[in-house]
C-alpha positions in Angstrom: 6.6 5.8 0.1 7.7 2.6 -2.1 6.8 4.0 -5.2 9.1 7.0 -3.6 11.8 4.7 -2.6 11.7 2.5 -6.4 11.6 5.9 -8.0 14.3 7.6 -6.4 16.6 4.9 -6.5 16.4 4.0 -10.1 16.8 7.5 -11.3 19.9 7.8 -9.0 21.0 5.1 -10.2 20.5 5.7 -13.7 21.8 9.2 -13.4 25.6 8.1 -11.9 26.0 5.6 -14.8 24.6 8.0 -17.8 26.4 11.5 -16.4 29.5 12.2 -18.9 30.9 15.2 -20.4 28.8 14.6 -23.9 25.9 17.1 -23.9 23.7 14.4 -25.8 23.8 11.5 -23.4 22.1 14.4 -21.4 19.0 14.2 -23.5 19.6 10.0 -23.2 19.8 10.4 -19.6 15.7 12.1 -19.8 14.9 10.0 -22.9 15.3 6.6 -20.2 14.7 8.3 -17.3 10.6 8.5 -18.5 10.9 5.0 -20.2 11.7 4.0 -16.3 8.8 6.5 -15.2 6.3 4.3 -17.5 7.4 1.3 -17.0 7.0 2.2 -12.9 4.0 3.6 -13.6 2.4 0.5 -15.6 3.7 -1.8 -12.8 2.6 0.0 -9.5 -0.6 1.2 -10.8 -1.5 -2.3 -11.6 -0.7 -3.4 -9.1 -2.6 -0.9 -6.9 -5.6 -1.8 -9.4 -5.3 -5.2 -8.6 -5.6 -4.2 -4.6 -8.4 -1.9 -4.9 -10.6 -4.6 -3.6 -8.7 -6.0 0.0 -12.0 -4.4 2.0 -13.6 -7.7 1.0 -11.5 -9.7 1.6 -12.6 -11.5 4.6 -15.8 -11.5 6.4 -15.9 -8.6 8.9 -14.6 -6.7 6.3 -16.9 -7.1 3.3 -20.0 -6.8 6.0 -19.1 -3.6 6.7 -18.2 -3.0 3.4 -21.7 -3.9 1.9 -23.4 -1.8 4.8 -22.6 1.5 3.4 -25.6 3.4 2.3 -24.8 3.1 -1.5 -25.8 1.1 -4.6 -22.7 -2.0 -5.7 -22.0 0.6 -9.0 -21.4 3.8 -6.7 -19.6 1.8 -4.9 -17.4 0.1 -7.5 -17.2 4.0 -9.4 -15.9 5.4 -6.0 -12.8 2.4 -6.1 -13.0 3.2 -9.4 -12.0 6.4 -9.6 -9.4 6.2 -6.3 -7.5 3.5 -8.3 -7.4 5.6 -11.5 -7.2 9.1 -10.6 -5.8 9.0 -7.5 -2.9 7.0 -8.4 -2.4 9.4 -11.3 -1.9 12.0 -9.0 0.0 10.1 -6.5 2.6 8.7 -9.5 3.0 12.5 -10.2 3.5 13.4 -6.9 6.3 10.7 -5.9 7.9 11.0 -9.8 8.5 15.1 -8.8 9.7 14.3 -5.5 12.0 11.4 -7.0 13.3 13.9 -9.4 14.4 16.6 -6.7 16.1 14.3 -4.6 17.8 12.8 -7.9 18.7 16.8 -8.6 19.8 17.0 -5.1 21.9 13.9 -4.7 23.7 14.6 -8.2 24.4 17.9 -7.6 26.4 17.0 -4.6 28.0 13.8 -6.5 28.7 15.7 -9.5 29.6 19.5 -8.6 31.1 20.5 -12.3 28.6 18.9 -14.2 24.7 20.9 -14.9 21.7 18.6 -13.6 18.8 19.2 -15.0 15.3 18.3 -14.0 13.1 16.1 -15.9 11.7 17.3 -19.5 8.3 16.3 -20.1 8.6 17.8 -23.3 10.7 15.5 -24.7 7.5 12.8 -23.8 6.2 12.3 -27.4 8.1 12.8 -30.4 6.0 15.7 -32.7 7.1 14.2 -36.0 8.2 10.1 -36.4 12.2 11.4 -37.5 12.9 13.0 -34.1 12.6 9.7 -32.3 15.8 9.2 -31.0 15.9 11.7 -27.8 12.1 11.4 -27.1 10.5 8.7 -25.1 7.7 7.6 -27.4 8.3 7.9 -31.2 5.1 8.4 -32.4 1.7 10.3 -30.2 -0.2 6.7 -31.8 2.2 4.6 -29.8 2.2 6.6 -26.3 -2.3 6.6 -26.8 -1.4 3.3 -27.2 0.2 3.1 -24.5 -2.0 4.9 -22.6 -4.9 2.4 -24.1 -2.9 -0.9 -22.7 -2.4 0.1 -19.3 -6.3 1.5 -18.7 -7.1 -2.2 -20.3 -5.1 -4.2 -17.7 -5.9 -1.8 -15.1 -9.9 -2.9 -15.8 -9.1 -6.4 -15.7 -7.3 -6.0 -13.0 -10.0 -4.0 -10.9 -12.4 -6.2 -12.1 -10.9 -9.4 -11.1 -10.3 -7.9 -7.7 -13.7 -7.8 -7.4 -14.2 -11.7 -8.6 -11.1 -13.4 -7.3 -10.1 -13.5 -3.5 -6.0 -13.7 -4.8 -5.6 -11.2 -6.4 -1.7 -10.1 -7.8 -0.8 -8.5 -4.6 -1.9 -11.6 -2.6 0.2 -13.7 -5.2 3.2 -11.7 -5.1 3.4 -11.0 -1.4 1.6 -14.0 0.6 
């Protein structure tokens, strides 16, 4: 519900101050609307990375953690794969819903002009010259992208696993 919340207000947000009567500030308006969607995307899903690891976090806890009937790498594959694919489809989940209730909300604000939804097309550029509308230039800097956030995301689940403070312990304690 806070990634909900973040998304939905940004992209209201960042809808009222891009909406004019020029058609291109239109394909602006999706060109930063998924820069915001990564960025939010980078930041809460390390952050959940870095939380993966709160059943051990004190001693009642990690005993009936370590009790389950499993091996310490099912175990850490099971977090694993809740912290990477789960989120995944959680982001996409909350970025939709964010998105309708930005359609709905400008809609109302904004009667005359035409809202449209979120292009995902308009994600990676298909050649390096159309790079102005699109939200990654080039498909080697979105894998790269892609390749930075998995890497932080490991260090992250890792260290939850090795240090009792992690991020969200440090931010929010």
């Amino acid at each position: 519900l806070t990634l909900l919340g973040i998304l939905t207000f940004i992209f209201i947000l960042t809808s009222f101050l891009h909406y004019t009567s020029d058609y291109l500030r239109i394909y602006h308006l999706n060109k930063n609307l998924l820069n915001i969607a990564s960025l939010v995307f980078l930041g809460f899903g390390l952050f959940f990375a870095s939380t993966t690891m709160d059943v051990m976090r004190d001693k009642i806890k990690r005993i009936s953690y370590l009790s389950i009937p499993a091996s310490n790498f099912e175990k850490y594959l099971s977090r694993w794969i809740v912290a990477t694919t789960g989120y995944i489809v959680v982001f996409f989940v909350a970025l939709w819903l964010a998105d309708l209730l930005r359609i709905l909300v400008c809609s109302v604000r904004f009667p005359d002009m035409e809202v449209r939804a979120l292009d995902f097309s308009r994600l990676i550029a298909p050649n390096v010259w159309d790079g102005s509308i699109y939200a990654f230039s080039h498909k080697t800097l979105f894998v790269g992208c892609l390749s930075f956030y998995f890497l932080l995301q490991s260090i992250l689940l890792l260290g939850s696993l090795f240090w009792e403070k992690t991020l969200s312990s440090k931010l929010f304690l």
